[in-house]
Structure formats: C-alpha cells, structure tokens
C-alpha positions as CSV (number, residue, x, y, z in Angstrom):
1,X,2.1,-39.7,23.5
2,X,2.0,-35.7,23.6
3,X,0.9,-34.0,21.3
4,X,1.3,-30.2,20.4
5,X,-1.3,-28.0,20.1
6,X,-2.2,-26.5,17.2
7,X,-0.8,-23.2,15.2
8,X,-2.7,-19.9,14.1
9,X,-1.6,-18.4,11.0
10,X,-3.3,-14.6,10.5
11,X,-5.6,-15.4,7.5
12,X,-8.5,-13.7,5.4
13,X,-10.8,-15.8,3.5
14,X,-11.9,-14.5,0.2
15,X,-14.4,-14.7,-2.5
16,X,-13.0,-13.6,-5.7
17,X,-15.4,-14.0,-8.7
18,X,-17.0,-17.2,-8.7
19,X,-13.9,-18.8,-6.7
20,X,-13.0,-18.7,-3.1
21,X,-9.4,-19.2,-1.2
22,X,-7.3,-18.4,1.9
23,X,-4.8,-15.7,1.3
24,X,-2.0,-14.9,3.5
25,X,0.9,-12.4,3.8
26,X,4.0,-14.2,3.2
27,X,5.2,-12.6,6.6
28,X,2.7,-14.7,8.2
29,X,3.7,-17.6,7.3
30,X,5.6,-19.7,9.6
31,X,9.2,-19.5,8.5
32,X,9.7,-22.7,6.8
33,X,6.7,-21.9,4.8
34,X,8.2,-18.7,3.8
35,X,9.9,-20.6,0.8
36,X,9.0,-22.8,-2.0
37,X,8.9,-26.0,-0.7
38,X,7.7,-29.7,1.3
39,X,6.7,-27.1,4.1
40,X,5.0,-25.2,2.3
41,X,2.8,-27.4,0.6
42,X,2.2,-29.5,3.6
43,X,0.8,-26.7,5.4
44,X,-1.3,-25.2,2.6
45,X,-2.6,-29.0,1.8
46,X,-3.9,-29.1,6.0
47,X,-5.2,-26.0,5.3
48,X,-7.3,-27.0,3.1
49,X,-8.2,-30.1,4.7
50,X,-5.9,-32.3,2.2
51,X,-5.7,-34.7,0.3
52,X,-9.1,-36.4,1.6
53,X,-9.8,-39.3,0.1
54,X,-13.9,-38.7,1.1
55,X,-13.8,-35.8,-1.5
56,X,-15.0,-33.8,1.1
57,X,-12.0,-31.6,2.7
58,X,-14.0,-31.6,5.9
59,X,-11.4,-30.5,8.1
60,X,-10.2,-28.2,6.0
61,X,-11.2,-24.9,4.6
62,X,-11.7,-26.2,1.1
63,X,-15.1,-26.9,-0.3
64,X,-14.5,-30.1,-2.3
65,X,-14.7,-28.4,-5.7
66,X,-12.1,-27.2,-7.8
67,X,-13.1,-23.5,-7.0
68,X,-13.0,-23.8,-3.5
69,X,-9.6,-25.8,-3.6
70,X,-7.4,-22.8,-3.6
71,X,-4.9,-21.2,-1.4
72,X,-3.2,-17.6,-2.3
73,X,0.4,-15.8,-1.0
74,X,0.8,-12.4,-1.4
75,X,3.9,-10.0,-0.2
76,X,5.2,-7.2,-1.1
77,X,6.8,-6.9,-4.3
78,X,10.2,-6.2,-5.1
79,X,10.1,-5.4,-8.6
80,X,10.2,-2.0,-10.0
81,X,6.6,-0.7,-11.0
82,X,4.5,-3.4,-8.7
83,X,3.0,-3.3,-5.6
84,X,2.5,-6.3,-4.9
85,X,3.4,-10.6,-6.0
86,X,0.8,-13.0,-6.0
87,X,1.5,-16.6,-5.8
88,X,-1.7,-18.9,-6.3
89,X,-1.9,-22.7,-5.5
90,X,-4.2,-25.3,-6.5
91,X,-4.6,-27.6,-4.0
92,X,-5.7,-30.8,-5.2
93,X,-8.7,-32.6,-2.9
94,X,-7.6,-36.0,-3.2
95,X,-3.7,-36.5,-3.4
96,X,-1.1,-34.8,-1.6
97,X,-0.2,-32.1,-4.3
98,X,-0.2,-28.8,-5.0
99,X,-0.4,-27.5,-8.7
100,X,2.2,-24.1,-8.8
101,X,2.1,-24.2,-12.9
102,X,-1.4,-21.5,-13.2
103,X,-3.3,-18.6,-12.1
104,X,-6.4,-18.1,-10.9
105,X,-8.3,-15.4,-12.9
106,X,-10.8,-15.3,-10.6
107,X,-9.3,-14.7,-7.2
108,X,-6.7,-12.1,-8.8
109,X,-10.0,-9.7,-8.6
110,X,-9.5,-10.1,-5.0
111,X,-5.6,-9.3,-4.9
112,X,-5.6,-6.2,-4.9
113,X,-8.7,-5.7,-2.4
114,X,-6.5,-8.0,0.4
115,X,-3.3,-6.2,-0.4
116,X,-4.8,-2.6,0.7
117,X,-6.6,-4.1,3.7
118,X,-3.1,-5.7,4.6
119,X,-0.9,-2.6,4.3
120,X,0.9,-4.2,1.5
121,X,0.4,-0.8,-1.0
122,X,1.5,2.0,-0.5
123,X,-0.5,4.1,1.0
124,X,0.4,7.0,-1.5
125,X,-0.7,5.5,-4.0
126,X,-4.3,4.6,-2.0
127,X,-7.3,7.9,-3.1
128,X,-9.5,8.0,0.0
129,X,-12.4,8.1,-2.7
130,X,-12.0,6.4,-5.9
131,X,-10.0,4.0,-8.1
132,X,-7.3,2.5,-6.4
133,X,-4.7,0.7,-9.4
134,X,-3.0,-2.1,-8.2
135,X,-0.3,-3.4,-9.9
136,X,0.4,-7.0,-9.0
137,X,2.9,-9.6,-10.6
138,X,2.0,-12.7,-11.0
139,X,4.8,-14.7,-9.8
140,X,3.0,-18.2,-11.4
141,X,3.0,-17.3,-14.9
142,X,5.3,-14.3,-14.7
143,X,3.3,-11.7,-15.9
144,X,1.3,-8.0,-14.4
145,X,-2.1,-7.8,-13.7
146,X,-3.7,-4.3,-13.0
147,X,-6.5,-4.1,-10.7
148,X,-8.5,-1.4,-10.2
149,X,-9.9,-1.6,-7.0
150,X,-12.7,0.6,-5.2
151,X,-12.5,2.7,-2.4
152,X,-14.6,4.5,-0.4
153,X,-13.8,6.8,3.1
154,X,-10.4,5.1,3.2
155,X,-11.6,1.4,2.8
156,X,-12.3,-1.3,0.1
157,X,-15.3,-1.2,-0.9
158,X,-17.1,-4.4,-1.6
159,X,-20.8,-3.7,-1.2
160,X,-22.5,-2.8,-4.7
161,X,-24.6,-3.1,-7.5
162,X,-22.3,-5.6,-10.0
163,X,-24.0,-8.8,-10.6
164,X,-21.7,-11.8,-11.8
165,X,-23.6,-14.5,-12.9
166,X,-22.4,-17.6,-11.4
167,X,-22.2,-15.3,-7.7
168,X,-25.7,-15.3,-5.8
169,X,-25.3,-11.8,-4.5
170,X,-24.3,-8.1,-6.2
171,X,-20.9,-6.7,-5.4
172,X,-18.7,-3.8,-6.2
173,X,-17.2,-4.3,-9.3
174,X,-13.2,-5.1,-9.6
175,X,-11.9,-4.6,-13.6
176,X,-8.8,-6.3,-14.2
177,X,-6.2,-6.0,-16.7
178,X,-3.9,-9.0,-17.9
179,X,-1.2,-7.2,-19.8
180,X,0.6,-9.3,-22.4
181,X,-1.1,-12.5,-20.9
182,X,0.3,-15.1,-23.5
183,X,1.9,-17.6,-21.0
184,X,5.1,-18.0,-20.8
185,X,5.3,-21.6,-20.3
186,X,8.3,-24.1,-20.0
187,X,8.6,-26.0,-23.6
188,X,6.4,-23.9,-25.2
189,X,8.7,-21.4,-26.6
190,X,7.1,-18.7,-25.3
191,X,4.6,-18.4,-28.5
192,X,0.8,-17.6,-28.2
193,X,0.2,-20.5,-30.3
194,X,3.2,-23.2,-29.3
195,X,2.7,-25.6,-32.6
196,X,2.6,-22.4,-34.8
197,X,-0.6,-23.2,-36.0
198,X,-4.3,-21.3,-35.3
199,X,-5.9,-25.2,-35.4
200,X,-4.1,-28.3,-35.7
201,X,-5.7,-31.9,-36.0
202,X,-4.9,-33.3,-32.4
203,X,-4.6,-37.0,-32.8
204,X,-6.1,-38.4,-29.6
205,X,-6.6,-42.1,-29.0
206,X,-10.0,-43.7,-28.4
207,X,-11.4,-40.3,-29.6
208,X,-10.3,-39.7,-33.1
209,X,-8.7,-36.1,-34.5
210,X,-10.1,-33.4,-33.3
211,X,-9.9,-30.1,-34.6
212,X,-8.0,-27.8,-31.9
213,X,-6.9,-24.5,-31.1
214,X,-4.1,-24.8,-28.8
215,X,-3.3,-21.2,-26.9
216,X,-0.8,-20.1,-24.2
217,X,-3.1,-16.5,-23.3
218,X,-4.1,-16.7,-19.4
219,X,-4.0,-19.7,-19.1
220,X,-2.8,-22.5,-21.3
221,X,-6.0,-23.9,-23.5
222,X,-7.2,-26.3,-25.6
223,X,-10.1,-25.3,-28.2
224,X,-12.3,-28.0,-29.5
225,X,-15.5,-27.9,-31.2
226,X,-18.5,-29.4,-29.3
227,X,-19.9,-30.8,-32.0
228,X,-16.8,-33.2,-32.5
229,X,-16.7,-34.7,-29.3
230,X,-20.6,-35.3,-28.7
231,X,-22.0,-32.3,-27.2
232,X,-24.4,-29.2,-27.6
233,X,-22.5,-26.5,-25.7
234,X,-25.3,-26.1,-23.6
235,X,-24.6,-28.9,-21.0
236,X,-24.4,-28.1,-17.2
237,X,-22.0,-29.8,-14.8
238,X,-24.0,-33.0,-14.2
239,X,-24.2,-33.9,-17.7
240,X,-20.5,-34.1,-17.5
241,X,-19.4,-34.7,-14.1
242,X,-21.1,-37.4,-13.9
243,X,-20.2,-39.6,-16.6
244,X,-17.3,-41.3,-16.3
245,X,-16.5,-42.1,-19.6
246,X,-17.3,-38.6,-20.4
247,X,-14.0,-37.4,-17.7
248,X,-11.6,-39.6,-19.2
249,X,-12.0,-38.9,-22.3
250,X,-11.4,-35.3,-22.0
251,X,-8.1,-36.3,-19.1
252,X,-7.0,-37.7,-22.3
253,X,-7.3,-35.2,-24.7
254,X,-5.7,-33.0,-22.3
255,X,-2.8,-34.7,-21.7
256,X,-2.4,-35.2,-26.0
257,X,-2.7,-31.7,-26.4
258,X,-0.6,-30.6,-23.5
259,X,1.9,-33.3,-25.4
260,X,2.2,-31.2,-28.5
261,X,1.8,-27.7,-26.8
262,X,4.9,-28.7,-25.2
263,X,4.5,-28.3,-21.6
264,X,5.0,-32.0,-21.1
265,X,7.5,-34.4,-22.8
266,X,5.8,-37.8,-22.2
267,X,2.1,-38.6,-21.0
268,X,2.8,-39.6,-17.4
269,X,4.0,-36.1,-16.7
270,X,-0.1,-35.0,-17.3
271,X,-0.5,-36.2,-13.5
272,X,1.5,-33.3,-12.3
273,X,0.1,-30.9,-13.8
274,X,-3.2,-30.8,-12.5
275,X,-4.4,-27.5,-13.2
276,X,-3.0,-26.9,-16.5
277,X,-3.3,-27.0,-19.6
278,X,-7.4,-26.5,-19.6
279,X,-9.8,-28.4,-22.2
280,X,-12.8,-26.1,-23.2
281,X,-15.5,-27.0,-26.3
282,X,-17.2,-24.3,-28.3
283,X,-20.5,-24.3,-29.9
284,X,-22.0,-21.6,-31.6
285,X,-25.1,-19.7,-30.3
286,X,-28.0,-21.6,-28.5
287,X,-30.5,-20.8,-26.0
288,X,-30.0,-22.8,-22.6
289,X,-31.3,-22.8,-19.2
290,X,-28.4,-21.8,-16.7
291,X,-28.1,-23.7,-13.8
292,X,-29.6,-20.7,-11.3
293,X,-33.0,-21.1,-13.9
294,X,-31.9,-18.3,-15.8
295,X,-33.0,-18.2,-19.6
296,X,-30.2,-17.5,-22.0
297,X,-31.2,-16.6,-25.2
298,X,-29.3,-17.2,-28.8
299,X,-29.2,-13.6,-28.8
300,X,-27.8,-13.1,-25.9
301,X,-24.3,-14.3,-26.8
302,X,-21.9,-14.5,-29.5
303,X,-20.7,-18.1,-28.3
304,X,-21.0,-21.1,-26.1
305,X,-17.9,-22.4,-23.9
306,X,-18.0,-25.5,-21.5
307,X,-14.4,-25.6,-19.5
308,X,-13.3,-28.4,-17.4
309,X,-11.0,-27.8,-14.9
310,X,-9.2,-30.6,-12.1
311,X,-10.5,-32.9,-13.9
312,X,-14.6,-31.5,-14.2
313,X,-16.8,-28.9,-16.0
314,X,-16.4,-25.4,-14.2
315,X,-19.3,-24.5,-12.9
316,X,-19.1,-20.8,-14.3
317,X,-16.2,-20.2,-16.2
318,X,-12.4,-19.6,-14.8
319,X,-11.1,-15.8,-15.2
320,X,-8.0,-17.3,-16.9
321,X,-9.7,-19.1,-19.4
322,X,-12.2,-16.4,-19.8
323,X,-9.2,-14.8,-20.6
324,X,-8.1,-17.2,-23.4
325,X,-11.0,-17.0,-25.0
326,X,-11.0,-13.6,-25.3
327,X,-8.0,-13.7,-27.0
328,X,-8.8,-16.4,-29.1
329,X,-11.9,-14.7,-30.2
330,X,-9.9,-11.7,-31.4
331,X,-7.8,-13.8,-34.0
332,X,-9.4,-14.6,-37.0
333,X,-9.7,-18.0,-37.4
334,X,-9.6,-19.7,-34.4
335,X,-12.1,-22.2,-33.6
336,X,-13.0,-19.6,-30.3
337,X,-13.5,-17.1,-33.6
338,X,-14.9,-19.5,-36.0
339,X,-17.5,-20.7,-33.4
340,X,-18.2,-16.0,-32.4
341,X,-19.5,-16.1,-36.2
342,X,-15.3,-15.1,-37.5
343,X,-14.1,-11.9,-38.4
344,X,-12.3,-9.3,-36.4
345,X,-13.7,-8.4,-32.7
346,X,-12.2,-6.5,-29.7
347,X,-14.7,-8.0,-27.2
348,X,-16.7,-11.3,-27.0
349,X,-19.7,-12.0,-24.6
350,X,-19.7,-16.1,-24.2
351,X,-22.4,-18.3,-22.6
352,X,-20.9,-20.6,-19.5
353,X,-23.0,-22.7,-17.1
354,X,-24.0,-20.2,-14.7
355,X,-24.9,-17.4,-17.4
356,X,-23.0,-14.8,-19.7
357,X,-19.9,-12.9,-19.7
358,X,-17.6,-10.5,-21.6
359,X,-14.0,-10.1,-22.0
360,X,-12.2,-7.9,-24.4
361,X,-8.8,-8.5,-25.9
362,X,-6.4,-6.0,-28.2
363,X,-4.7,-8.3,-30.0
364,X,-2.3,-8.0,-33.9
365,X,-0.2,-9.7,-35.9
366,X,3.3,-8.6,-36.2
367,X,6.0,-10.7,-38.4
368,X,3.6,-13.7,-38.8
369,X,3.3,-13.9,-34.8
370,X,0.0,-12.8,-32.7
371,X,0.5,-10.8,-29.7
372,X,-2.2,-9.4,-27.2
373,X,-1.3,-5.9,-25.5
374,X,-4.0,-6.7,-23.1
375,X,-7.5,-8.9,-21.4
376,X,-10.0,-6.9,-20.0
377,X,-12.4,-8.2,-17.6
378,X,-14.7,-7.2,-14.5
379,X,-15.2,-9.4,-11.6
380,X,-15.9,-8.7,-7.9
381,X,-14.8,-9.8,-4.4
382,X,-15.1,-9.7,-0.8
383,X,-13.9,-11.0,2.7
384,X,-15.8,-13.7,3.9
385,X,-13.6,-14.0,7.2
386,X,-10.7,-12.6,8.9
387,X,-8.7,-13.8,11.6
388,X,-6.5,-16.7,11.9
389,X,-6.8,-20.5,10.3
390,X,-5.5,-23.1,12.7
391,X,-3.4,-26.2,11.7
392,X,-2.0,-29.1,13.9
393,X,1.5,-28.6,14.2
394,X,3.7,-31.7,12.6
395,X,4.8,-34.6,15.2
C-alpha cells in the first residue's frame, strides 16, 4: 500500500495565561478545513494527537490536560469595528470530538499578540511603542474582547515583569476586556441568570439540593458552596482528580444544572458538551498552600474558588470563569458574593490552586435584570514555537 506523506500547515504555538494551544490563520488551513465541519475537526483532533485512548496525546501537540487540549482559528474580521475573529476549540483527549460551545479566557490574552505578528491588524492602527488595542470577536460566544497588547520597536512584546501565578516565569502583561460578556447561549434566553433566580436549590440525584448560582457571564457557571458538597475550598487537583466518586458526582451536577440553565433539553445531551457549562465551589477565606509551595494567607483573598473543567479541577483557574466570577461577585447576593463577605464590589481577588487573582466587573440592575458593561482582567502570553505542525494526510 502507498501512503502519502504528510502535510505542513504554517502554525504558531502559544502560551496564553496558564493555557497553551496551536493557532492558525484561517488562510492556512487546507481548504476543506476552511469551514465548519468533519474536516475540520478531523484535522484539529490529529493535531492534537486525538482522541488517544492512553490519555497521553503523544503524537500530538496536546499535553493530556484540559489546558493543553486546545486549538485556536483566527482571520480577519469582517465585521465593522473588529480586527480580528477568534474561533477556539476544545479538543477532547479521549473521544473524537471537539467542543465549539466556549471560549477560552486564557488563550484570548494571546489573540491579539498572534494577530499582529500575522499581519492580520491593520497596521494603522499598530504604535511602534505602546498599547496596541485589539478588538477581536469572539465568533464562539458571539461577543468582543479588547486586548490591549504591548509593543515595543515595532514588535510584540512578551518579555517582562508580570507574574501570573499558575505560569513559572514573568511576562509582559496583556489586560483584557470582555465587553457585555453574559453568554448568549442557545435555550438560555439570553439572560445573565437563565432560571431568573440569583440561587436556586438544584435538585441533583445521589447528592441532595444544593444551593446554586447558575450564571451565563464568560462562560456559563454553576456556583455551589463548598461546604455543601464536602469540601474546604482549599483542595488542590489530586484531592479531586483522583477520586473517582469525587468526578462523577460533580459530571452529574453539571449536567442537572446545565438541565435547568437550559442549554440542554435531556441529560444525554451533557456528553456533547464537554466544555460547558463549568462547575465551581466557593468557600470563604482560608489560608492554603498553593501547589508551587506558595503560602496564601486568609488575608490575602476575598474568596476561595475550585473549578473543574473536562471533567477535572483546573489547575489555576480558566479566564472565562475567572470571568464569571467576577461578575458574580459584583451582584449582591450571589453565592460568588455571599461567599466575598456580600455587599457591593467592583473588583474581587479569589484564591485558585496555583495562587491569587483579580478580576473586576461593572455590573447594575436595570428593570429587575443584571447586566455587566464589562470583565476586566490581566494575563500574559508568548510564542513558544513557530513554524509549521505536520499531519498525515487522510487515505
């Protein structure tokens, strides 16, 4: 039998915040990839080296973790006002799927850093010296990100002094604004809070009712209290990850809460959406170990979140989620709120398992609906290769 050798696609492999990813230019893509599609995700999935039933994706570029599953398309964009869309996709590590539903908060700090370095912006709107604002839409969730980017004698700049905890080595910083990030999302009716309700009692079997806070902001969310289910808020990712029982039971509160946020109409639907909703538990202010030895005091934040995410803890926390809880923590009452010590607050600073961080939200109340103008958060990012990914061509 012949067989074909293999393709190179032009690629640049990224770190953004505490996720990494292959980004291409659309135009790269071989044309059947070019669309939405079997082709599309075939390629991605070999890529990425799946699905491998080791775990391990090694003969891919993934790196077996949720955060190092991920594959990003950028071109530029035809709408009026943006530079540039950004299409993210999860790849799952085991099964032959690709979750299209989400965003990636993290790598969107590194959208705007590839889209300069591949001629996608307009140069016009590049300083030589500076803050370069990038205005990306994100074709997932339809909705605008703005990233202001850093540049320095005509280039990117990624060296620099912003440390990240849940990133090994200091960067240049990249602030990103999620404008009007309540999620759109099919079913949901396009409400911040899809049951209409700041906490509802989320019936889930083999668990009991749990308190929730169910939010569309960034990323779709569900908010229980530690406490409730059996934990501290100060657990790391083996505590978790590797407890079966422990994963199960929050697959299935997932898929009850994604059941009445409306994003799926029965239970088996849960297995196609991968990536979201997320499941995070909140606990109020504890000291904790971080998993790089770092010593996190009470003090030192107003809250404690665990997120899970493909179906185990995050290891840090995920930019969209980071940026649910920042919204959640500016409406009163919440259990994100409730757990921050209540009241009104533009900003929050929340404990994760790699360390601390902030995000600020503007959010009101207008005609007995919450809205959010805007999620502020810094991250960083940086190549980590450039060149071209290769990928046996299909017999």
């Amino acid at each position: 039998m012949a067989y074909q050798p293999q393709i190179k696609i032009p690629a640049t492999y990224m770190r953004g915040g505490t996720s990494k990813g292959v980004f291409f230019r659309l135009q790269d893509l071989p044309e059947a990839a070019q669309v939405p599609g079997a082709a599309r995700d075939a390629l991605l999935m070999r890529v990425i080296g799946s699905p491998d039933p080791y775990g391990k994706q090694i003969d891919g570029m993934g790196g077996a973790t949720s955060s190092t599953s991920k594959t990003v398309i950028i071109a530029k964009s035809s709408r009026p006002d943006h530079d540039v869309d950004y299409l993210f996709g999860q790849v799952s590590i085991d099964k032959a799927f690709i979750d299209w539903t989400g965003n990636c908060g993290n790598l969107s700090a590194a959208v705007g850093p590839f889209a300069i370095s591949a001629g996608l912006v307009d140069p016009s709107r590049v300083p030589r010296d500076g803050i370069a604002v990038v205005r990306i839409w994100q074709a997932n969730i339809g909705k605008t990100i703005i990233g202001h980017v850093p540049m320095t004698d005509g280039a990117v700049q990624e060296t620099g002094a912003f440390e990240l905890d849940g990133v090994t080595f200091p960067a240049a910083e990249v602030q990103l604004e999620f404008m009007d990030p309540a999620a759109e999302e099919e079913g949901a009716g396009g409400s911040m809070f899809p049951t209409g309700n700041l906490v509802d009692d989320l019936d889930v079997p083999g668990v009991g009712t749990l308190k929730a806070t169910m939010i569309n902001a960034g990323i779709p969310t569900i908010f229980v209290d530690a406490e409730s289910i059996g934990y501290k808020g100060t657990e790391l990712q083996d505590a978790i990850n590797s407890d079966a029982k422990a994963l199960a039971m929050f697959e299935t509160i997932r898929a009850h809460g994604a059941l009445r946020m409306g994003l799926i109409k029965n239970l088996d639907e849960i297995a196609t959406r991968q990536h979201t909703p997320k499941v995070a538990f909140v606990a109020k202010p504890a000291a904790y170990v971080a998993s790089s030895g770092k010593q996190i005091g009470a003090g030192d934040v107003d809250l404690l979140v665990r997120a899970m995410s493909m179906g185990k803890l995050h290891h840090a926390m995920m930019g969209t989620a980071a940026v649910a809880i920042g919204t959640a923590a500016a409406i009163s009452g919440t259990l994100v709120n409730l757990a921050a010590g209540g009241g009104a607050r533009e900003s929050v600073r929340f404990g994760h398992p790699s360390g601390t961080l902030r995000v600020g939200a503007e959010a009101s109340e207008r005609g007995g609906e919450w809205t959010v103008t805007k999620a502020i958060m810094s991250r960083s990012a940086r190549v980590l290769m450039e060149g071209w990914v290769r990928v046996p061509q299909e017999r």
